[in-house]
C-alpha positions as a Markdown table, in Angstrom:
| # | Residue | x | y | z |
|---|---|---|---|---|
| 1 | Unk | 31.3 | -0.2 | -62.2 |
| 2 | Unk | 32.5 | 2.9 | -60.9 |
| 3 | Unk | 34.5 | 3.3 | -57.6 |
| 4 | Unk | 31.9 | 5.0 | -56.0 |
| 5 | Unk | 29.5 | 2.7 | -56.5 |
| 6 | Unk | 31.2 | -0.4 | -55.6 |
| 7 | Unk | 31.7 | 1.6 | -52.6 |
| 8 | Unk | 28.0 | 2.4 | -52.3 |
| 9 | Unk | 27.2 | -1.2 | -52.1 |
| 10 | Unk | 29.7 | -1.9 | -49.9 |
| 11 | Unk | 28.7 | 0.1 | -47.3 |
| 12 | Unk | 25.0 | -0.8 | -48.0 |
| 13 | Unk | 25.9 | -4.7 | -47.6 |
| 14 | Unk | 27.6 | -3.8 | -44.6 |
| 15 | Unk | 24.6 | -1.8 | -42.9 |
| 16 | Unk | 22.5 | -4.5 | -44.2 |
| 17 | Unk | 24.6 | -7.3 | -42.4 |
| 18 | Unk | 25.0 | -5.1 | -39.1 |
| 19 | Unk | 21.2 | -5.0 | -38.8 |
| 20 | Unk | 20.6 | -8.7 | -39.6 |
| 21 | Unk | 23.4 | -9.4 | -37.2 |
| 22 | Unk | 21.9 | -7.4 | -34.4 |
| 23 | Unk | 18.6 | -8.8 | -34.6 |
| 24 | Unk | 19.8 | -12.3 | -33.8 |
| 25 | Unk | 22.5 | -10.7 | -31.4 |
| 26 | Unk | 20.4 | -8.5 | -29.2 |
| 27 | Unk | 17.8 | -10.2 | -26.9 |
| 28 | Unk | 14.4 | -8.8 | -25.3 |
| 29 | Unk | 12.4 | -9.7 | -22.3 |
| 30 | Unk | 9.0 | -11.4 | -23.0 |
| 31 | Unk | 6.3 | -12.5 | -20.8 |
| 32 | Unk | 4.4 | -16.0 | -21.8 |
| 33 | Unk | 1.2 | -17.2 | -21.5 |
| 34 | Unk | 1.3 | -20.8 | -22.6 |
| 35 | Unk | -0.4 | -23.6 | -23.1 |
| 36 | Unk | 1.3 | -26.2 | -21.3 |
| 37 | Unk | 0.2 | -29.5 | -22.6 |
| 38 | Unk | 0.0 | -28.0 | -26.1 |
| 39 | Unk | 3.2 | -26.6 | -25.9 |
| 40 | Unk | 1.9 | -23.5 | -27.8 |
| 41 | Unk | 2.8 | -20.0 | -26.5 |
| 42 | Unk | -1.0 | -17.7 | -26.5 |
| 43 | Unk | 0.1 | -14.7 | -25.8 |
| 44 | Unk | 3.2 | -12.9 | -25.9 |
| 45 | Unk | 4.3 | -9.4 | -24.8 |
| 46 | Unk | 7.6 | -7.5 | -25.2 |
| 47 | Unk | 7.8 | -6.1 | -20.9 |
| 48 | Unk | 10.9 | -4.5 | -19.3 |
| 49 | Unk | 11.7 | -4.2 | -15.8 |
| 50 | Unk | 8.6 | -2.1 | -13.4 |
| 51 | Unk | 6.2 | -3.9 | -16.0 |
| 52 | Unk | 3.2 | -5.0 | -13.9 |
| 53 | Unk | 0.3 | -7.4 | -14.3 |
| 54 | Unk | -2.5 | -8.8 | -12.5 |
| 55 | Unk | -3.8 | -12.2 | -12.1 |
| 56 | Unk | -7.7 | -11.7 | -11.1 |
| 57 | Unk | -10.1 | -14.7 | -10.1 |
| 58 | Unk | -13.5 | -15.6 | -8.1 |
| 59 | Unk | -12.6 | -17.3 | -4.7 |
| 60 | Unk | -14.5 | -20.6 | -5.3 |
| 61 | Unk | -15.9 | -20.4 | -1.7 |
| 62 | Unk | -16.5 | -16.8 | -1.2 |
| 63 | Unk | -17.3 | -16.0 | -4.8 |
| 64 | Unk | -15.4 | -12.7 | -4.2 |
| 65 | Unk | -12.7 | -11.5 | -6.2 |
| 66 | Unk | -9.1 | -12.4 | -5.3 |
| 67 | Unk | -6.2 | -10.4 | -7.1 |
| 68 | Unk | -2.6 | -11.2 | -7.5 |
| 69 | Unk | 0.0 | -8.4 | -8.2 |
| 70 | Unk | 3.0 | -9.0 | -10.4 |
| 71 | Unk | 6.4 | -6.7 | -11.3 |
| 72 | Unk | 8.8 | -8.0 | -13.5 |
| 73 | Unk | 12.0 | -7.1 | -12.2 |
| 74 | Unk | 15.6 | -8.8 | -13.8 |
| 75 | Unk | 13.6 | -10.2 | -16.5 |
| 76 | Unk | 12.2 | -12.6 | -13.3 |
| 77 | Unk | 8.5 | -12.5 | -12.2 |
| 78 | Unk | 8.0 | -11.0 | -8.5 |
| 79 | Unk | 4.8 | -11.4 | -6.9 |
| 80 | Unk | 4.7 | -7.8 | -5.0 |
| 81 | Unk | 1.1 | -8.5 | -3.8 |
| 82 | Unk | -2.8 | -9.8 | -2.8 |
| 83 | Unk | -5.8 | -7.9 | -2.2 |
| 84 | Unk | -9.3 | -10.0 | -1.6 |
| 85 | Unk | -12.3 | -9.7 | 0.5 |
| 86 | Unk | -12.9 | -12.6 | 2.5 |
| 87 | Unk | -11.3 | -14.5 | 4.6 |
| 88 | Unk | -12.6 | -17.6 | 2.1 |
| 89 | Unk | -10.5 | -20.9 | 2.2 |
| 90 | Unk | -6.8 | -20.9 | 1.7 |
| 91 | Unk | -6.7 | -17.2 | 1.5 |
| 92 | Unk | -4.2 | -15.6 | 5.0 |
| 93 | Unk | -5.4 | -14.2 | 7.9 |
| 94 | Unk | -1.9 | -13.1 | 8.4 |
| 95 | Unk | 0.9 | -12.8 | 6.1 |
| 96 | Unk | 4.3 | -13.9 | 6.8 |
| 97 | Unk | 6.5 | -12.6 | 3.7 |
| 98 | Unk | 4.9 | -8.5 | 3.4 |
| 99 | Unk | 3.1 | -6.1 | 5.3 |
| 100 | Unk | -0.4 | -7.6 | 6.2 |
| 101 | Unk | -3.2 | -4.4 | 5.8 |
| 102 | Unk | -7.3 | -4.3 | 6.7 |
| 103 | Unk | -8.4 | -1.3 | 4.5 |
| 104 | Unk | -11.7 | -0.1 | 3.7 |
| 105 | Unk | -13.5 | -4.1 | 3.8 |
| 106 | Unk | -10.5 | -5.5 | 1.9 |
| 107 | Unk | -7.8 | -7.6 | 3.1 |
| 108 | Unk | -4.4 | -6.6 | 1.5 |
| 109 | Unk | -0.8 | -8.5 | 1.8 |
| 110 | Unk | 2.0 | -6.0 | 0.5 |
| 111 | Unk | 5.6 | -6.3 | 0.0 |
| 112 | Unk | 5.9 | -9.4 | -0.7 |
| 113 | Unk | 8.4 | -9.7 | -2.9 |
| 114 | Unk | 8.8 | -13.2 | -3.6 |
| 115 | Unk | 10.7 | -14.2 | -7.1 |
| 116 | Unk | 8.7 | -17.2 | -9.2 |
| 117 | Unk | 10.4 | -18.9 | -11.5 |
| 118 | Unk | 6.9 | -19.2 | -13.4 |
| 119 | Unk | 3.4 | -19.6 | -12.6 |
| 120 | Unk | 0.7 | -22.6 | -13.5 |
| 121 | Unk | -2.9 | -21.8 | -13.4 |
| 122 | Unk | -5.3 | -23.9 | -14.2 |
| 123 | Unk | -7.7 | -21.8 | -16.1 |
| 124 | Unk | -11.6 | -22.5 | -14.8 |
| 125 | Unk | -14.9 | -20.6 | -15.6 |
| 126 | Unk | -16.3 | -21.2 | -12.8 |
| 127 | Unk | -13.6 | -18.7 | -10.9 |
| 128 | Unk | -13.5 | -16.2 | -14.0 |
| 129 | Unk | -9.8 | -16.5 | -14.1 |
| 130 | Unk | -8.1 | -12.9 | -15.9 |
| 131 | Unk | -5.1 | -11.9 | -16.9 |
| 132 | Unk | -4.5 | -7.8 | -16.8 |
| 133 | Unk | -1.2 | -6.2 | -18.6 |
| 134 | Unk | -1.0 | -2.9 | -18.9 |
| 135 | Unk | -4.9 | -1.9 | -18.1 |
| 136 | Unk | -5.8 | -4.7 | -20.9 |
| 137 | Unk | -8.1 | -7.6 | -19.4 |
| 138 | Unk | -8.0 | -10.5 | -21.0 |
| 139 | Unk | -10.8 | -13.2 | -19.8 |
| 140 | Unk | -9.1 | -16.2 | -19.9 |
| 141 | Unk | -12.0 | -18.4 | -19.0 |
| 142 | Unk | -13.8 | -17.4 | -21.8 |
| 143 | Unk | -11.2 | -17.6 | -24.4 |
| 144 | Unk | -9.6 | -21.1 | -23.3 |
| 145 | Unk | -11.3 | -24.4 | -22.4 |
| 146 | Unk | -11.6 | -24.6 | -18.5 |
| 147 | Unk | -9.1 | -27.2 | -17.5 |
| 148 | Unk | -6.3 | -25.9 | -19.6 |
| 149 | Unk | -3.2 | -25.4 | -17.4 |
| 150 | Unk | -1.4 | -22.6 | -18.5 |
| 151 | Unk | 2.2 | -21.4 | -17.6 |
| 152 | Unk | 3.2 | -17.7 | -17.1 |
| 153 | Unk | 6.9 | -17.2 | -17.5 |
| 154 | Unk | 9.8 | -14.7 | -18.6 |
| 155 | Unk | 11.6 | -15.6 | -21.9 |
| 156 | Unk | 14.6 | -13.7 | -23.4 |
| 157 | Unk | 14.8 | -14.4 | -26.8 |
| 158 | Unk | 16.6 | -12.8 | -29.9 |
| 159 | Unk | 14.7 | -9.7 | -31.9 |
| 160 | Unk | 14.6 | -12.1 | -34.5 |
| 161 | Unk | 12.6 | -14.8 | -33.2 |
| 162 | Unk | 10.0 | -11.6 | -31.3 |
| 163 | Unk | 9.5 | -10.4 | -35.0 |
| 164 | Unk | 9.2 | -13.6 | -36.5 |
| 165 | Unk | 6.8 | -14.9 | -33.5 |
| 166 | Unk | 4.5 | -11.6 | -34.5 |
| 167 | Unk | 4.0 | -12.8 | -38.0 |
């Protein structure tokens, strides 16, 4: 074998290594939806900081809809928001973390700004229960059994495991 193409191979080996390398190196941001008792990730999204979604449900009393407004900020889930339109039970009359607002028949509760570590919902047909990413609805009453608890959370994981997760 020639010099040149020892060298050819060298530098493909190298490249080869170098992208192999990075993908276990370098990590990205995910948001979970999980099933918690099966242990068993459902849905998984690559997200980056300003990312928003929406958790959207029936009030059980009211049977109005209730919606919860999420940011992910620091690779952490921030709850920026509520808007609903009722006062149904367990839902404020007043808010004491954000800006409490009556606007056109809806009650809305901004700034909020709270940091959650993760969030368990226990999915129910009876209160519709959705999850919204990036305009994308995805009815999660009708696509799990009611009763399944399921936990939202952030994940930073390697570009290897992402790719191999998609497959």
């Amino acid at each position: 074998m020639n010099k040149n193409k020892v060298f050819k191979f060298f530098l493909f080996g190298l490249l080869l290594f170098i992208i192999v390398f990075s993908l276990f190196v370098f990590k990205v941001n995910t948001l979970q939806l999980i099933d918690y008792k099966a242990d068993k990730i459902i849905w998984e999204e690559k997200v980056k900081a300003g990312d928003n979604f929406v958790i959207k449900y029936q009030h059980s009393v009211a049977r109005t809809p209730v919606l919860e407004f999420f940011e992910i900020k620091d690779g952490k889930i921030l709850l920026t928001g509520t808007e609903y339109q009722s006062y149904g039970a367990g839902l404020p009359t007043s808010a004491e973390q954000g800006d409490y607002i009556v606007e056109n028949d809806r009650f809305y509760i901004k700034n909020i700004d709270q940091f959650l570590p993760e969030i368990m919902l226990r999915v129910s047909d009876y209160a519709e229960h959705e999850f919204i990413f990036n305009q994308e609805s995805f009815k999660l009453y009708k696509n799990l059994k009611t009763g399944t608890l399921l936990q939202i959370k952030t994940e930073k994981i390697s570009y290897f495991t992402f790719i191999l997760r998609r497959f």
